[in-house]
BAVODREN-850541 format. One record per residue (C-alpha): z, x, y; residue number from 1; residue in three letters. Coordinates in Angstrom, 3 decimals, always signed. Layout:
% BAVODREN-850541
SITE          z          x          y   vexgu   bakol
SITE          Z          X          Y     NUM     ALA
...
END
This chain:
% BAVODREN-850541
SITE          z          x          y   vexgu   bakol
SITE    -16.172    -36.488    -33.123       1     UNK
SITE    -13.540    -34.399    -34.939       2     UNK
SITE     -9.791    -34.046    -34.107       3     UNK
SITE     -9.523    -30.892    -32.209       4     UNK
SITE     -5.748    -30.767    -32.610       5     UNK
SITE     -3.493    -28.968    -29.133       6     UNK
SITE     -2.911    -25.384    -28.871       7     UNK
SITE     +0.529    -23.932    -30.791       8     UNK
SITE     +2.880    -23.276    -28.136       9     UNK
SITE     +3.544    -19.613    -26.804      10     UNK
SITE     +6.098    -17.736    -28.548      11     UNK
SITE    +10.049    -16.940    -27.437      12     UNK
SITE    +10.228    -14.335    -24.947      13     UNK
SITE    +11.544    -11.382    -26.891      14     UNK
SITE    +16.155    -11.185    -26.342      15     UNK
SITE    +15.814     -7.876    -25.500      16     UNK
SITE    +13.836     -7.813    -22.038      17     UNK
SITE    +15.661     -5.796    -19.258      18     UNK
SITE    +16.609     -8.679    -17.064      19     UNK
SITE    +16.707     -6.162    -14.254      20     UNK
SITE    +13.267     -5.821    -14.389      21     UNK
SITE    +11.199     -8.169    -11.758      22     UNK
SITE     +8.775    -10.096    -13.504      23     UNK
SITE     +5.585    -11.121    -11.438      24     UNK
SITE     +5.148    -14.754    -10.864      25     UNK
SITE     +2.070    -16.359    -11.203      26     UNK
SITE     +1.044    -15.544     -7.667      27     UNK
SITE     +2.385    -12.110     -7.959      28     UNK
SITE     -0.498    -11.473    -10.487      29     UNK
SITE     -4.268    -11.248     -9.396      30     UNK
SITE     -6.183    -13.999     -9.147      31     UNK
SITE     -9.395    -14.811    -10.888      32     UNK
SITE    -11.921    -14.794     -8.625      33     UNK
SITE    -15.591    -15.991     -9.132      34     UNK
SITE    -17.881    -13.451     -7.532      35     UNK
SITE    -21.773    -14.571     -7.472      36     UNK
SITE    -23.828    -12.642     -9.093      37     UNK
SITE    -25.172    -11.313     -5.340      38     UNK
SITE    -21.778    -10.481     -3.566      39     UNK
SITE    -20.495     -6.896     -3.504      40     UNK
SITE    -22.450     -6.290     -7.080      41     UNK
SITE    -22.750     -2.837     -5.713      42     UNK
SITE    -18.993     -2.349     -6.970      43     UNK
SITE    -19.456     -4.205    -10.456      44     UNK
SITE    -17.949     -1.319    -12.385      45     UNK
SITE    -14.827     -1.251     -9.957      46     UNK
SITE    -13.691     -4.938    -10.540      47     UNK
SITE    -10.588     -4.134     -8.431      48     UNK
SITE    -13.002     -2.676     -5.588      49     UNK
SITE    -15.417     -5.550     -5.602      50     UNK
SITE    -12.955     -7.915     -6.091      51     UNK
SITE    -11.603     -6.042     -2.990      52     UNK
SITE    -14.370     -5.714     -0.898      53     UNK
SITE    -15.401     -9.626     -1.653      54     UNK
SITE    -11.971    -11.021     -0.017      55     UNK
SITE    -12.363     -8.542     +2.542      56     UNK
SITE    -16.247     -9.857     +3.196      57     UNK
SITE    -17.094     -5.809     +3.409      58     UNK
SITE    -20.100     -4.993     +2.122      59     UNK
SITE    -21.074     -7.962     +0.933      60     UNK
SITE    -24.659     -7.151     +0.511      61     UNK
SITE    -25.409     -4.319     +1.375      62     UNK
SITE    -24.098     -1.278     -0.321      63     UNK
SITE    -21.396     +1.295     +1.595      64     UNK
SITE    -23.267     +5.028     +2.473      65     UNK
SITE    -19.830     +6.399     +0.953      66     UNK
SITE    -16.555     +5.095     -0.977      67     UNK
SITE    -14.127     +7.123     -3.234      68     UNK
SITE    -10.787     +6.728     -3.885      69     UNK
SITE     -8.233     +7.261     -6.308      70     UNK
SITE     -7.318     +3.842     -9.298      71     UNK
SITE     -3.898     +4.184     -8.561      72     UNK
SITE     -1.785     +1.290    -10.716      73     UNK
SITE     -0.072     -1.152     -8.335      74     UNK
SITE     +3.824     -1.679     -8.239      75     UNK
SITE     +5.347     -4.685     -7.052      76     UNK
SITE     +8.374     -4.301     -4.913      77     UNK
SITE    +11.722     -5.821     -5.135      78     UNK
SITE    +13.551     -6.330     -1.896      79     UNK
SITE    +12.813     -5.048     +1.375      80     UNK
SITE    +11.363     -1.857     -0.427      81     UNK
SITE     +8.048     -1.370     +0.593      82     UNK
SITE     +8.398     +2.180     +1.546      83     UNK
SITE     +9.789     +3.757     -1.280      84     UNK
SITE     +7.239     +1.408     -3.394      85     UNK
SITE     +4.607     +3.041     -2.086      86     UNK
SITE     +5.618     +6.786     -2.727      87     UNK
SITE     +6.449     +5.727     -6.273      88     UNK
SITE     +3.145     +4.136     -6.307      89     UNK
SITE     +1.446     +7.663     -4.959      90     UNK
SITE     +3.514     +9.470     -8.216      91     UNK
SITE     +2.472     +7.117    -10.337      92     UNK
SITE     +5.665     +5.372    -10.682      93     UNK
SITE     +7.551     +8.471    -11.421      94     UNK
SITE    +10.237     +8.401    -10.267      95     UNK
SITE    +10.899     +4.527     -9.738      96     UNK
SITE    +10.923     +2.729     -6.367      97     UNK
SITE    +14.546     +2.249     -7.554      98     UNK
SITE    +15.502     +5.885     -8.122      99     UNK
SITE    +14.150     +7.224     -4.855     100     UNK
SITE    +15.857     +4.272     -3.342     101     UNK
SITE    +19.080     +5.797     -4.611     102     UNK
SITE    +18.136     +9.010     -3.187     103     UNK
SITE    +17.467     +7.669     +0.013     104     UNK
SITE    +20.954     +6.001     +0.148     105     UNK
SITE    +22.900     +8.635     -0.500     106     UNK
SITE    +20.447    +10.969     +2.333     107     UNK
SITE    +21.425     +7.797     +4.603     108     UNK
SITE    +18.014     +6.939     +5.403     109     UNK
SITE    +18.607     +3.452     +4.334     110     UNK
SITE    +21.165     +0.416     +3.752     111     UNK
SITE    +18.798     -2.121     +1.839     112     UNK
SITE    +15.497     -0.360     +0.772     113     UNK
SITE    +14.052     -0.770     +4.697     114     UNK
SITE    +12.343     +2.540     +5.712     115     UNK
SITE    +11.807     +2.321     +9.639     116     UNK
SITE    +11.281     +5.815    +10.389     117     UNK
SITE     +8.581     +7.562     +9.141     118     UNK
SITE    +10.187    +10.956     +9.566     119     UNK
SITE    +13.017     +9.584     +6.843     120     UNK
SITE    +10.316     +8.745     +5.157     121     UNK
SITE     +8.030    +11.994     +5.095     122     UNK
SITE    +11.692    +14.224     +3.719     123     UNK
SITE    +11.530    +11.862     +1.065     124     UNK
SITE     +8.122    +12.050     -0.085     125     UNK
SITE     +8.600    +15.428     +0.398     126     UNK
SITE    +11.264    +15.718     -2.064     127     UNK
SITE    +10.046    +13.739     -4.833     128     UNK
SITE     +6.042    +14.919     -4.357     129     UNK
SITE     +7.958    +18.873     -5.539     130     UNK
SITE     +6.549    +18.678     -8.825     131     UNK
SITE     +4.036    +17.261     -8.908     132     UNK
SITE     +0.922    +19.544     -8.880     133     UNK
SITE     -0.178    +21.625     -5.487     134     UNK
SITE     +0.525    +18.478     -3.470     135     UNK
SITE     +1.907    +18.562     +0.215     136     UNK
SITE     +2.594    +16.252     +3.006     137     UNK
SITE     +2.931    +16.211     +6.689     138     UNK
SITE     +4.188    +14.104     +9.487     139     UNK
SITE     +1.229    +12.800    +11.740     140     UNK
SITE     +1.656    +12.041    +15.069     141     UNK
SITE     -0.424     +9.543    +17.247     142     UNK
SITE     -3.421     +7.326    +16.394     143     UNK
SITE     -4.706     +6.736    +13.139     144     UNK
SITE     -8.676     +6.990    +14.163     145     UNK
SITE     -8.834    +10.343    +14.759     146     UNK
SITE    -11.020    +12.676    +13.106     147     UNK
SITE     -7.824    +14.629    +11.505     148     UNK
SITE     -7.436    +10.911     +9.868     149     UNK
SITE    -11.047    +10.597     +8.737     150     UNK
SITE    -11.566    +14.251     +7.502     151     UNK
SITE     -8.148    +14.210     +5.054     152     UNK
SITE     -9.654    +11.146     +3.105     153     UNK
SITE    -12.998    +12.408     +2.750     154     UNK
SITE    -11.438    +15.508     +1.355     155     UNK
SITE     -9.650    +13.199     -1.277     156     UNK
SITE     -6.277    +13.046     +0.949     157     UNK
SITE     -3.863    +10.028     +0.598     158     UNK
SITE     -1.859     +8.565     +3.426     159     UNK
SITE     +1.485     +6.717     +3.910     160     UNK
SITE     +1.075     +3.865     +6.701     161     UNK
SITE     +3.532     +1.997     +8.607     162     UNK
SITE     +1.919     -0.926    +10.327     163     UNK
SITE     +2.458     -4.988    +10.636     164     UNK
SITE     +1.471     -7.346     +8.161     165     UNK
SITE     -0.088    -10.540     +8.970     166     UNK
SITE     +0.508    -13.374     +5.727     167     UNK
SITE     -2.584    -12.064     +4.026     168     UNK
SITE     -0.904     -8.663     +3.909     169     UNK
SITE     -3.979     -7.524     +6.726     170     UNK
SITE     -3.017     -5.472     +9.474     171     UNK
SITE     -2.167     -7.569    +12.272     172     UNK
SITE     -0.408     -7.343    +16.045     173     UNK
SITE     +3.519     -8.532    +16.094     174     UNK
SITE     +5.441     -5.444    +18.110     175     UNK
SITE     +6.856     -4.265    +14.894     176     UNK
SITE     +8.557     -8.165    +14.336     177     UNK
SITE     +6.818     -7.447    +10.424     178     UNK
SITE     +6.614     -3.674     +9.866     179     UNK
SITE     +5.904     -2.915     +6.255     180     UNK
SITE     +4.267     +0.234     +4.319     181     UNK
SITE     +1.113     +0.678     +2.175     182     UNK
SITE     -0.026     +4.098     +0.463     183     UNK
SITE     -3.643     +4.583     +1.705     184     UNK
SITE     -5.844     +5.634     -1.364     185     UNK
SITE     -9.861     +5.941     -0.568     186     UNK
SITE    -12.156     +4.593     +2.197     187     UNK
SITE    -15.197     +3.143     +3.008     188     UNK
SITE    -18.380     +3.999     +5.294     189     UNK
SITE    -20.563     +0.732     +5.277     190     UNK
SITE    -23.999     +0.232     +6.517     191     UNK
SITE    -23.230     +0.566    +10.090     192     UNK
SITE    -20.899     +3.360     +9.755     193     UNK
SITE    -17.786     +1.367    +10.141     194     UNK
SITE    -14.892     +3.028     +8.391     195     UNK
SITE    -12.240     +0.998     +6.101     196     UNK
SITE     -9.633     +1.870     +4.096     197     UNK
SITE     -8.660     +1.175     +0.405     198     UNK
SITE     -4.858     +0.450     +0.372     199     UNK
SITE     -2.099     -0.450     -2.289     200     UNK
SITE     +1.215     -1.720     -0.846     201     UNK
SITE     +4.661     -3.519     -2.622     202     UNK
SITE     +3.175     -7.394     -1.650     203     UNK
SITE     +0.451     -7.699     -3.868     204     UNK
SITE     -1.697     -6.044     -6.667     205     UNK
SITE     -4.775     -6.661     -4.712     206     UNK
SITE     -7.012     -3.647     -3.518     207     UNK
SITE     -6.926     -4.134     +0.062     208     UNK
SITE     -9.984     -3.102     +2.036     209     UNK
SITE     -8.998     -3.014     +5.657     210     UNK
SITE    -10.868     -1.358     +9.304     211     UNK
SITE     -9.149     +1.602     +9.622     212     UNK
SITE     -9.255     +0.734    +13.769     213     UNK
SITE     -7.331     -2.432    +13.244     214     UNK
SITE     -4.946     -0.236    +11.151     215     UNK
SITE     -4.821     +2.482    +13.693     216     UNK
SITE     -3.863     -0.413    +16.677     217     UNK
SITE     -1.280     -2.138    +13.914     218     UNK
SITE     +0.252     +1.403    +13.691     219     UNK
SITE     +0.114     +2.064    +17.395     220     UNK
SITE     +1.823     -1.194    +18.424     221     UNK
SITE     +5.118     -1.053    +15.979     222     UNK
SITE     +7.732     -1.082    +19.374     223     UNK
SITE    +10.948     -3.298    +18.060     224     UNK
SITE    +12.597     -4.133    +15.205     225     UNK
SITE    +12.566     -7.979    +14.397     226     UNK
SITE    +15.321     -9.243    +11.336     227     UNK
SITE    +12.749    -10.069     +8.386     228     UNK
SITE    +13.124    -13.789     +7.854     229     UNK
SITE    +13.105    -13.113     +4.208     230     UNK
SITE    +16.335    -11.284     +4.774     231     UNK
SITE    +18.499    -13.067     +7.748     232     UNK
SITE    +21.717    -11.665     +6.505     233     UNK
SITE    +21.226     -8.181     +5.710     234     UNK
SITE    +22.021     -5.554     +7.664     235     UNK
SITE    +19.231     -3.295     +8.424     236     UNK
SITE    +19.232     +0.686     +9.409     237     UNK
SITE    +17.241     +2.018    +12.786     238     UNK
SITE    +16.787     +5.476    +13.528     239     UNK
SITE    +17.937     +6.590    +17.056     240     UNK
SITE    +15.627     +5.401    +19.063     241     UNK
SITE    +14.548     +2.465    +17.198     242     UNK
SITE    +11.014     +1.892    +15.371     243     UNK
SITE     +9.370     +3.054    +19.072     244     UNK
SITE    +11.061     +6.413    +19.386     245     UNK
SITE    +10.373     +9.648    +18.232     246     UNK
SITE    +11.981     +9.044    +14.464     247     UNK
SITE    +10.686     +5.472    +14.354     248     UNK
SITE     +7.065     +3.707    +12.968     249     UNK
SITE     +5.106     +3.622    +15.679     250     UNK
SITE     +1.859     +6.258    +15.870     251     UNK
SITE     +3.248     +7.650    +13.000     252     UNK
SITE     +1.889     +8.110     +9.475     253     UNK
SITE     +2.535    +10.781     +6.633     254     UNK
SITE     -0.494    +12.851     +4.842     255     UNK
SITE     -0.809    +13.932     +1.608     256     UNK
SITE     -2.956    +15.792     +0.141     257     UNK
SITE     -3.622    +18.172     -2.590     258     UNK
SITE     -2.958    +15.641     -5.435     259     UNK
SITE     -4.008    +16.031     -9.723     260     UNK
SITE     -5.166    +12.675    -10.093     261     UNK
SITE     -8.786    +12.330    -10.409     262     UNK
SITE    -10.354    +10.500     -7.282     263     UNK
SITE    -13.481     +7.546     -8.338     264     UNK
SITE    -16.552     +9.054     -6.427     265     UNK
SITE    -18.355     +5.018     -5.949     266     UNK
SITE    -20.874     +6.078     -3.350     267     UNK
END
């Protein structure tokens, strides 16, 4: 057999990367994930969709009645920033997580990059979505599966959602214990007319497909604040009230609508 001789190695980094900047580590980036040729091939032109939907098991089969939503390009946060990551994703990374974060200090909404109250949150995007084409936001108050909800995403609407985030990232029950934010970008009607949500969020640059009712109760159940484990010695700001009152998380998102980017009509 001939030699087949080993690979040259990579070349040197390059001495002039910003060693600010996070770089992803290997499980920051997506995985490669082998897809039969059955599962989800509805989506095969939206590899971040199927790939999506196939984690999720949504849709497996049998094609959604309706999906849009907009290819917005996933940011990775750094530090407790998940908020702010998400309205920089919305703007398309102008301005940086980092900048707004700045902002938000000196508007003492924050301490670290934590955003627990959604009405903090809303004056931000507020600020930093001037600009930006004809879009505008407002403050919702109470559950998430409401018509109101439902009607702003069909229309091409974004949303901003507090909720708590099980270890897949998946909206889960913990009283608030692991509030975090992702920037709601499409939906999903499937065969049985269950609606789902396409999210982004700071965690992961996976398309999350989630049930917009389990994202409703995550929402609806953020009552107390719970010291990240990620972060035991930082010192985290509350709004009056705490993540339960009127300027906390809980039964609260932030709309947006009105947006220039071009929204991916699937189904």
């Amino acid at each position: 057999m001939p030699h087949i001789s080993d690979p040259p190695p990579p070349p040197p980094l390059p001495s002039n990367i910003n060693k600010t900047t996070p770089v992803a580590s290997p499980k920051d980036r997506p995985s490669v994930i082998n897809i039969s040729g059955d599962e989800c091939a509805w989506a095969w032109e939206y590899p971040e969709l199927q790939k999506g939907c196939y984690l999720s098991r949504v849709c497996q089969y049998i094609p959604p009645k309706q999906c849009q939503y907009y290819s917005v390009a996933s940011i990775l946060q750094v530090g407790p920033t998940c908020g702010l990551t998400a309205v920089s994703m919305l703007l398309n990374g102008n301005p940086t997580a980092a900048h707004i974060l700045e902002d938000a200090i000196v508007q003492e909404y924050t301490i670290n990059g934590e955003m627990f109250s959604a009405q903090y949150l809303y004056e931000l995007t507020r600020r930093h979505l001037h600009g930006h084409g004809p879009g505008a936001c407002q403050l919702h108050e109470g559950r998430l599966c409401c018509n109101k909800v439902t009607e702003l995403l069909r229309a091409g609407g974004c949303l901003l959602v507090p909720y708590d985030a099980d270890v897949n990232h998946a909206p889960c029950l913990k009283s608030g214990h692991r509030a975090h934010w992702a920037l709601i970008v499409g939906y999903l009607v499937d065969a049985h007319d269950k609606f789902y949500v396409l999210a982004r969020h700071g965690k992961t640059r996976n398309l999350a497909v989630w049930s917009l009712d389990e994202l409703s109760e995550s929402n609806a159940n953020l009552r107390e604040f719970g010291q990240p484990k990620g972060y035991p010695d930082l010192t985290f700001l509350q709004p009056p009230g705490g993540l339960g009152g009127s300027l906390g998380l809980k039964e609260r998102a932030i709309l947006i609508n009105g947006l220039p980017q071009q929204i991916l009509h699937v189904r």
